[in-house]
C-alpha positions as CSV (number, residue, x, y, z in Angstrom):
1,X,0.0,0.0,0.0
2,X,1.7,3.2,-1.0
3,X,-0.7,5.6,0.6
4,X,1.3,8.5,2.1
5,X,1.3,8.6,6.2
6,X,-0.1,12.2,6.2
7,X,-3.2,10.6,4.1
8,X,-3.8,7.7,6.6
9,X,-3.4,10.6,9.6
10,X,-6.0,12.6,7.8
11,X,-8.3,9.8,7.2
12,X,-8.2,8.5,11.0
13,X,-8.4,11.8,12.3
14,X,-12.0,12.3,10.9
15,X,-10.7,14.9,7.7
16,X,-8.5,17.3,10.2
17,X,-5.6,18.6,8.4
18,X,-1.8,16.9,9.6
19,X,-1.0,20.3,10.9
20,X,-4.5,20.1,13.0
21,X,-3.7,16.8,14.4
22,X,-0.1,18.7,15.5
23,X,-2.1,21.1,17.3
24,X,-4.3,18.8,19.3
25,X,-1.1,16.8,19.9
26,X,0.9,19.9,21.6
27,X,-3.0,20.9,23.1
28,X,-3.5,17.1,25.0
29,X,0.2,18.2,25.8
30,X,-1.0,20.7,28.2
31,X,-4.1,19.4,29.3
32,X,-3.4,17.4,31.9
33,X,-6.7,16.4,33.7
34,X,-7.5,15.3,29.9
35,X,-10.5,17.6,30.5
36,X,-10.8,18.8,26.7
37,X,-10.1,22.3,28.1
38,X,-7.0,24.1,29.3
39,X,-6.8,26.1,32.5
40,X,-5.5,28.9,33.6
41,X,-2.3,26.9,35.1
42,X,-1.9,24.5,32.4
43,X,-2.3,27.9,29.7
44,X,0.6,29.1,31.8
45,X,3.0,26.1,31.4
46,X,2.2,26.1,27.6
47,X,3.1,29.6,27.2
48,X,6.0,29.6,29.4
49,X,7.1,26.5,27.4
50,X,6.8,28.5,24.2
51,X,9.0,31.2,26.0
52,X,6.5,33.7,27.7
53,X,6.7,33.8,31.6
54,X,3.5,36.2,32.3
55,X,2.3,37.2,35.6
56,X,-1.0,35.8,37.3
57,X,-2.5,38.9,36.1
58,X,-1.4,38.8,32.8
59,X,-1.9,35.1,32.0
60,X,-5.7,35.5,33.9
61,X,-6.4,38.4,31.2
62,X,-4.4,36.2,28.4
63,X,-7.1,33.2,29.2
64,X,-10.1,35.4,29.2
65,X,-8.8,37.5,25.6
66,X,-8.9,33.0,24.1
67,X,-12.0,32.1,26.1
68,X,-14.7,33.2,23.7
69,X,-17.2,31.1,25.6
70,X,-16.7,32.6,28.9
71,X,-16.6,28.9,30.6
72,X,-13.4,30.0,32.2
73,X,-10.9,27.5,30.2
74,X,-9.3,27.3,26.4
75,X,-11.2,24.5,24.7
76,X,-9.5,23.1,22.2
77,X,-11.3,25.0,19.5
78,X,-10.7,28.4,21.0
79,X,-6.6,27.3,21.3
80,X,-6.7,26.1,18.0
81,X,-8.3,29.8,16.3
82,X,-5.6,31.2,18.5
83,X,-3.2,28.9,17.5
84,X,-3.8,29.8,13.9
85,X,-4.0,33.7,14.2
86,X,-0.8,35.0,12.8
87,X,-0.6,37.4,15.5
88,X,-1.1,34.9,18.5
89,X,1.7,36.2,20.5
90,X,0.0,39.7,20.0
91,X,-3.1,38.3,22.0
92,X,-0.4,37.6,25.1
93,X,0.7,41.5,25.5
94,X,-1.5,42.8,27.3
95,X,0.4,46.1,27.7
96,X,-2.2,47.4,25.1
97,X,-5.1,45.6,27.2
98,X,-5.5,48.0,29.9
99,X,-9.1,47.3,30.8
100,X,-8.7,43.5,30.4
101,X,-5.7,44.0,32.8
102,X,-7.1,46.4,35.0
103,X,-10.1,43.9,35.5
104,X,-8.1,41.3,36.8
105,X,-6.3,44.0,39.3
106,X,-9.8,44.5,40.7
107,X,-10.8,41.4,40.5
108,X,-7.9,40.1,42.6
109,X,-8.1,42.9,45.3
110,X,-11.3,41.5,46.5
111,X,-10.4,37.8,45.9
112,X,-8.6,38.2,49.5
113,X,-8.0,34.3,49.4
114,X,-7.2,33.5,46.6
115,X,-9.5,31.2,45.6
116,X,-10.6,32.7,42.0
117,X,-14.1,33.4,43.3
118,X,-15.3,35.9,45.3
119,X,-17.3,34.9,48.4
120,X,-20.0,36.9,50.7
121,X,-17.4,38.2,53.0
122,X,-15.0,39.6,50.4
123,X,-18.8,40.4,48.1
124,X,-19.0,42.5,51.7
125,X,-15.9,44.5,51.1
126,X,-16.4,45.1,47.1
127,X,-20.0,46.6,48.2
128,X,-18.6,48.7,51.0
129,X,-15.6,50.2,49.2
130,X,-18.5,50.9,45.7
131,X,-20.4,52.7,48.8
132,X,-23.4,49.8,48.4
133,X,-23.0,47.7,51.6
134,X,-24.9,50.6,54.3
135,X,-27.5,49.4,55.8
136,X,-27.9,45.6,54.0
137,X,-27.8,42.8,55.9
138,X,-25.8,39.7,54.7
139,X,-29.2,38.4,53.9
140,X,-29.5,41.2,51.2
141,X,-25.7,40.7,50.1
142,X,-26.3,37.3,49.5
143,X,-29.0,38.4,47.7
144,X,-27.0,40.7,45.5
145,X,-24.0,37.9,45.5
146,X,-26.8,35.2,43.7
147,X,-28.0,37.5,41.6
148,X,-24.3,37.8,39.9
149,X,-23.8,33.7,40.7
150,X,-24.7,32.5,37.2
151,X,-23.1,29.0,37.3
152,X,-24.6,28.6,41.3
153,X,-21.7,28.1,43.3
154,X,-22.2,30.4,46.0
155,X,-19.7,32.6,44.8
156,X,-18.9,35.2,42.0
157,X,-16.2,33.5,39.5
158,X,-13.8,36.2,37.3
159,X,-16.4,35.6,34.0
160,X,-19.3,36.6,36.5
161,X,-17.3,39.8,37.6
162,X,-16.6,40.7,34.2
163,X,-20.4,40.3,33.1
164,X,-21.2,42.2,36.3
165,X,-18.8,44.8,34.7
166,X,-19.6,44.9,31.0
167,X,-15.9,45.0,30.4
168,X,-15.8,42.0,28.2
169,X,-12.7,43.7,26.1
170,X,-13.8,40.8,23.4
């Protein structure tokens, strides 16, 4: 059988092209938990594998800028658009991203523990410093806190903030 190796990849990979099936390759790379998505950590070793060492900051406002479904992780279709852009590594400096960047800033002034969500307590201390928290109970912060709690967990995730926002920079 002389049918060339790149036609027999193509064929067993359901039609994706050999530099598709490269992609996905270097992707499953970095995604450890074999999830089908990348995080924010495993986003940060694949970078700083391809020579950029960014800040949490940075590499939070880099994941959001790929994550055109606002789920929080890099599926492998949104790393394979950005994989394909010819100005990828354009998407990672965020010096011209300032609102991106600056959301992040906030974002992590009131995630006190570092958790990436944003609980009643530090909900508390984002209403008092906007000037909203006088006179609410934590009954009517919780209230507040659901009402921005679109995936239910109790607490207010970095996509969440950003709706709350209407910063998406995308």
């Amino acid at each position: 059988n002389k049918t060339p190796f790149c036609l027999i990849l193509k064929m067993a990979s359901g039609g994706a092209s050999t530099s598709e099936i490269h992609v996905r390759s270097y992707f499953k790379k970095y995604d450890s938990d074999n999830s089908g998505s990348i995080s924010t950590r495993e986003f940060g070793l694949l970078v700083y594998d391809l020579g950029y060492k960014l800040d949490d900051t940075d590499l939070q406002a880099a994941v959001r800028a790929l994550d055109k479904d606002h789920s929080g992780l890099v599926s492998f279709e949104e790393f394979l658009q950005w994989w394909k852009s010819s100005d990828r590594f354009k998407t990672l400096d965020l010096e011209n991203n300032q609102l991106l960047r600056q959301a992040v800033e906030y974002f992590r002034r009131y995630d006190t523990d570092n958790t990436g969500k944003i609980g009643l307590a530090e909900y508390r201390k984002l209403c008092e410093d906007l000037g909203t928290a006088t006179g609410k109970s934590d009954a009517d912060l919780a209230k507040g806190l659901i009402s921005l709690d679109k995936n239910k967990d109790g607490q207010i995730d970095f996509n969440e903030f950003m709706n709350w926002l209407r910063w998406d920079a995308n």
